[in-house]
C-alpha positions as CSV (number, residue, x, y, z in Angstrom):
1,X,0.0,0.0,0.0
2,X,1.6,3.1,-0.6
3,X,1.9,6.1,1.7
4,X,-1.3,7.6,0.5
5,X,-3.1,4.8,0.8
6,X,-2.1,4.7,4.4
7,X,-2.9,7.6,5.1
8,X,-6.3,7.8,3.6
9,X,-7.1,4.4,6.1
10,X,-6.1,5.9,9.4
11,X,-7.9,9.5,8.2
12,X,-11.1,7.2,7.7
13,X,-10.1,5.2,11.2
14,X,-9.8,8.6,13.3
15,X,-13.3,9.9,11.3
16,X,-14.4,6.6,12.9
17,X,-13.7,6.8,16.5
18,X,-14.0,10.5,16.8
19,X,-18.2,10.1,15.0
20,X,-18.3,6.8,17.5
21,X,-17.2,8.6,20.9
22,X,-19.7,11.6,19.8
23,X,-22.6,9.6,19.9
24,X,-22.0,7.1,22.5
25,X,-21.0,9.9,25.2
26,X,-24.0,12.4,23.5
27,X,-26.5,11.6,26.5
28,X,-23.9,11.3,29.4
29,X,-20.1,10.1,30.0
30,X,-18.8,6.5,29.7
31,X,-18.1,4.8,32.7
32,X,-14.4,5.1,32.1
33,X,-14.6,8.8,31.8
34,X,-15.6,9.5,35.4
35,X,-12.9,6.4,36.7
36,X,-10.3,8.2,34.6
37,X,-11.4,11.3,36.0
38,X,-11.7,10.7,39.4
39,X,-8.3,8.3,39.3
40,X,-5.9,11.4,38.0
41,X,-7.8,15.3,39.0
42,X,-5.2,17.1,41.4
43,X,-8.1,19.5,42.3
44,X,-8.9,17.4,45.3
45,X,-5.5,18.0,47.1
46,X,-3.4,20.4,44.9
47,X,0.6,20.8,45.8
48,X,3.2,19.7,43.3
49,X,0.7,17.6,40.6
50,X,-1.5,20.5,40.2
51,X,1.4,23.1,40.1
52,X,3.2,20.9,37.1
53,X,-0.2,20.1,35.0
54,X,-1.2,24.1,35.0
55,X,2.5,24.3,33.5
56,X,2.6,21.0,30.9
57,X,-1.0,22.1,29.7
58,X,0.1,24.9,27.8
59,X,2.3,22.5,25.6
60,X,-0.9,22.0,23.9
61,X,-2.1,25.7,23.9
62,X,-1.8,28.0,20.6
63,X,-0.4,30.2,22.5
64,X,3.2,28.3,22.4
65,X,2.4,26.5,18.9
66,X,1.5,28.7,17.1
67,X,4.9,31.3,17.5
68,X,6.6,27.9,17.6
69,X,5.0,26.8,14.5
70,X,6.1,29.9,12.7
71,X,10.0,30.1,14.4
72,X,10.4,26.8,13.1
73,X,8.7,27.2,9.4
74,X,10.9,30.5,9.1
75,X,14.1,28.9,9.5
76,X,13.3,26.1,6.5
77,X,14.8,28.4,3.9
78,X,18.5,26.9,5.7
79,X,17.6,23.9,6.5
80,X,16.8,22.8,2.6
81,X,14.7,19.8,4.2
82,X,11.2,20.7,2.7
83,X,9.6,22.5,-0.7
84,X,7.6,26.0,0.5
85,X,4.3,24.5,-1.1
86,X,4.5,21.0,1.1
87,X,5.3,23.4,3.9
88,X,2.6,25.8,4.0
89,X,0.1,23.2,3.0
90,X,0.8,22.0,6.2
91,X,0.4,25.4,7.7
92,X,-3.0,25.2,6.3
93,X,-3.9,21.5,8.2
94,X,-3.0,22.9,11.7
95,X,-5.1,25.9,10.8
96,X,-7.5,23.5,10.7
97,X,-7.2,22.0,13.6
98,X,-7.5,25.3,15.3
99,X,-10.6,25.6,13.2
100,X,-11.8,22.2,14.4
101,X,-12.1,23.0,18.3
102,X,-13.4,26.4,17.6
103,X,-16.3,24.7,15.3
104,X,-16.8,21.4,17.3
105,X,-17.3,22.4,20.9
106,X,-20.2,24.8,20.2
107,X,-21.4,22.1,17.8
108,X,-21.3,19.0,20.1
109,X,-22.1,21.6,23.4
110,X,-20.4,19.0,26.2
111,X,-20.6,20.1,29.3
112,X,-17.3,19.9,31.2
113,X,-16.5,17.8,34.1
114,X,-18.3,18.5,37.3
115,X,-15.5,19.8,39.9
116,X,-15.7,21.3,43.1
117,X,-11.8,23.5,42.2
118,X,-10.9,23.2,38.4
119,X,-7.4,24.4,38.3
120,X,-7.6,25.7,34.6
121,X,-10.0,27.8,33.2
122,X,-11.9,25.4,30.8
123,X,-13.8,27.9,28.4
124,X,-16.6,26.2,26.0
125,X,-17.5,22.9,25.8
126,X,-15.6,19.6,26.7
127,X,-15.5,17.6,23.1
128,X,-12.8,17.2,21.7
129,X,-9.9,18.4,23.5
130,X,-8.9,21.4,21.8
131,X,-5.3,21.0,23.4
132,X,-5.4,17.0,22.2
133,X,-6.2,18.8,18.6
134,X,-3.5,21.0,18.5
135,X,0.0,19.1,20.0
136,X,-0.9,16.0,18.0
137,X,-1.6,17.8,14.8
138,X,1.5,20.5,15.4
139,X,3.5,17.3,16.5
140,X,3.0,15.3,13.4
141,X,3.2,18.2,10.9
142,X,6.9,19.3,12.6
143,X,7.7,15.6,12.5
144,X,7.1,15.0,8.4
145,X,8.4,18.3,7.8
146,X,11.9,18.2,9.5
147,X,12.4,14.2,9.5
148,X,13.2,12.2,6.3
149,X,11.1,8.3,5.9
150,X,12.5,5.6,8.1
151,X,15.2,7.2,9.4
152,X,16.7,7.1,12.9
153,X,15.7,10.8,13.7
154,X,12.3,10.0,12.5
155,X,11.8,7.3,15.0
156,X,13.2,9.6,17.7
157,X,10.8,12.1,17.0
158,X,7.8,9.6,17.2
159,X,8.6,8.9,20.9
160,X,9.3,12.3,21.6
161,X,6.2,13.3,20.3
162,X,3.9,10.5,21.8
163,X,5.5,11.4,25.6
164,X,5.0,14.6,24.8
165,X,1.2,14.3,23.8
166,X,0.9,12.0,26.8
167,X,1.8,14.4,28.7
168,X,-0.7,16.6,27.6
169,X,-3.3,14.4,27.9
170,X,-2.8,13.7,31.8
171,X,-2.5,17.6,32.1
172,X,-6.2,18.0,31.3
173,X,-7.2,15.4,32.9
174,X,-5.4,16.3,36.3
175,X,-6.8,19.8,35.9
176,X,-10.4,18.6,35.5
177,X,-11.0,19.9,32.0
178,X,-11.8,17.5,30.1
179,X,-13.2,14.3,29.9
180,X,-11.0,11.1,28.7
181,X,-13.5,10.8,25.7
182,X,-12.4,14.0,24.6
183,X,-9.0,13.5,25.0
184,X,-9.1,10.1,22.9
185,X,-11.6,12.0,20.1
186,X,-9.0,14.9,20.2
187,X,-6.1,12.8,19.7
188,X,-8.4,11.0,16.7
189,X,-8.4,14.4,15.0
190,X,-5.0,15.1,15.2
191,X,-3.7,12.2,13.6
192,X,-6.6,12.6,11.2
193,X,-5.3,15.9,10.2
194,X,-1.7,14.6,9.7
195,X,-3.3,11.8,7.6
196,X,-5.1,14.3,5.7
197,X,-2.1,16.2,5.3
198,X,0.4,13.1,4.4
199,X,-2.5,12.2,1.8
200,X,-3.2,15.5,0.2
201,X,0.2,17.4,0.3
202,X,2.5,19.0,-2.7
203,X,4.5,16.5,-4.5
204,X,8.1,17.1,-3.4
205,X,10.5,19.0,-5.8
């Protein structure tokens, strides 16, 4: 199969789970939602888990990606890794998954999990994870722009970028944001998005 094809299966897979989780949790949240929840939310007693999610959530905030995004796209003219098309093509896929959590949360209208202290300010609604969205997409697009197929800095990157997204994830779940639902339907985006972009971009130069 080639790399289009690929692509074009897990963009249909992530369509799958993300339409699945949106219905299933449309009348109330999955039992492993509130275990999740109530297994990793720091609200409850604070100190040094709360301090560090507050600060490892904004890894998935535009805030950081996007001047990250474009300190790291500026540089390309040196690095001679990537055409300018294939590059702002991708540009274009992590506008929309900025686009994506502005449209879907409204859309879908989740409420966010019941707290007694949430320890982030959790404006609009709970599906998908907006943060999820973002650090998978930015992750993946960084990844196929700076590392070259099969090669050992490519397979670095990959773990890097799955602790990293990890990481998010237990961020907005410690800080009572976000339901694990969402944070499985935003990851499903994400890697939807890359697929998308892997699929549709610029043949290289």
């Amino acid at each position: 199969m080639t790399h289009r094809g690929t692509a074009a299966v897990v963009a249909a897979l992530c369509l799958l789970v993300v339409v699945v989780l949106g219905v299933v949790t449309a009348d109330a949240p999955l039992g492993v939602d509130r275990t999740v929840g109530d297994a990793l939310f720091a609200g409850r007693s604070g100190g040094l888990d709360a301090e560090v999610a507050d600060v490892v959530t904004w890894l998935g905030s535009v805030y950081l990606l996007v001047p990250l995004l474009v300190l790291l796209v500026a540089v390309l003219p040196w690095t001679r890794l990537s055409p300018w098309p294939r590059v702002t093509w991708f540009l274009v896929v992590f506008g929309l998954a900025v686009l994506s959590r502005i449209v879907l949360q409204p859309l879908v209208g989740r409420e966010r999990p019941p707290t007694d202290t949430v320890l982030s300010d959790g404006p609009g609604g709970s599906f998908p994870s907006g943060h999820m969205v973002q650090v998978v997409a930015a992750a993946g697009l960084l990844l196929l722009v700076y590392t070259r197929p099969r090669s050992a800095a490519r397979r670095t990157a990959v773990v890097v970028a799955t602790l990293v997204a990890l990481t998010v994830a237990w961020s907005r779940l410690a800080l009572g944001v976000h339901w694990f639902s969402d944070i499985v339907a935003g990851t499903a985006i994400g890697l939807f998005l890359v697929a998308l972009a892997v699929g549709t971009e610029p043949k290289r130069g």
